[in-house]
N, C-alpha and C positions, 0 to 999 in steps of 0.2 A: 324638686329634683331638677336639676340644668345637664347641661346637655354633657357638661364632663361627667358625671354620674352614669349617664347612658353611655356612654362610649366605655368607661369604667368597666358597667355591668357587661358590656357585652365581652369585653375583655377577658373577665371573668369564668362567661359561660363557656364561649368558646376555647379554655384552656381545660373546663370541667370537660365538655366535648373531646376533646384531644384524651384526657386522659383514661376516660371511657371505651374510646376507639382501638385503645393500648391492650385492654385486658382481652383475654383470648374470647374467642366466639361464644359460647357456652355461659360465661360471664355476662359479656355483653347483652343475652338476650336477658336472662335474669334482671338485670337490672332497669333493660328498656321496660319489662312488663310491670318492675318495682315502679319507676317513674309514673309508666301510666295509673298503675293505683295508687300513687299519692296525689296524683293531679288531679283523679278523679273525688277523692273520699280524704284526702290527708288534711294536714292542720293547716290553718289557715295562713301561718307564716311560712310556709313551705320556701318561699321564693328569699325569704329574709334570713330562710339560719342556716344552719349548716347539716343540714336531715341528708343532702344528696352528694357534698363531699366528704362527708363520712361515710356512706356506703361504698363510695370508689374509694377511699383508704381502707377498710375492711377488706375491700373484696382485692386489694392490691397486696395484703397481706397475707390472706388465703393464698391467692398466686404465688408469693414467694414460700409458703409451706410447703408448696406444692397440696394443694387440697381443691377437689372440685366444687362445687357453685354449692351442690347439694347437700356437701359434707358442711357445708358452716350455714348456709340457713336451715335446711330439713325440706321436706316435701311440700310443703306451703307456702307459695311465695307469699298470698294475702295475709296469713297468719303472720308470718313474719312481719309483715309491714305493718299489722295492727298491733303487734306486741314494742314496735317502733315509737307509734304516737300514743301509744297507751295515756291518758291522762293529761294528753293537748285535745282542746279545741279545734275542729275540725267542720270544713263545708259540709257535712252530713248532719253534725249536731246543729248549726246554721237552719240550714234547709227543715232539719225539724222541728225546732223552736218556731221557724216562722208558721207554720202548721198551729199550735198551740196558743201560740201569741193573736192571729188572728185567726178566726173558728170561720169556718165560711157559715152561709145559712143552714139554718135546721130544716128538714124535713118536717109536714106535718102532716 
């Protein structure tokens, strides 16, 4: 990765940022608390595909229906987010594979 890539990326982000900052408050907090749970528990290419500028074109299309944050996911923001990655590879299944893979010692 060279340094046009990073400059690139940040380019990027900070226009994902911009567009974020666009949708009405209500919106915004939803989707700060979606970010933190995918950063916490999401798949593992979180930062590689397109999982967080598709939530802001969903939720920019919600806005233009005129429909609030709750009417298009429901009362669960985590549920929603796990019905998102449903079937990707995620830091959770990571985290407990390493669990499995190596067994600490036995008790005796």
């Amino acid at each position: 990765m060279g340094i046009q890539d990073v400059i690139e990326g940040k380019k990027q982000w900070r226009a994902h940022v911009a567009r974020v900052k666009a949708l009405p408050p209500d919106y915004q907090i939803v989707y700060k608390e979606m970010q933190k749970y995918l950063f916490k528990v999401g798949p593992i290419d979180l930062s590689e595909g397109r999982l967080l500028p598709d939530i802001v074109d969903f939720f920019e299309e919600g806005v233009a229906s005129g429909k609030g944050v709750l009417q298009l996911i429901g009362p669960d923001v985590a549920a929603f987010c796990d019905d998102l990655i449903k079937g990707t590879r995620t830091y959770a299944d990571v985290y407990q594979e390493s669990f499995t893979a190596n067994p600490g010692p036995t008790e005796k």
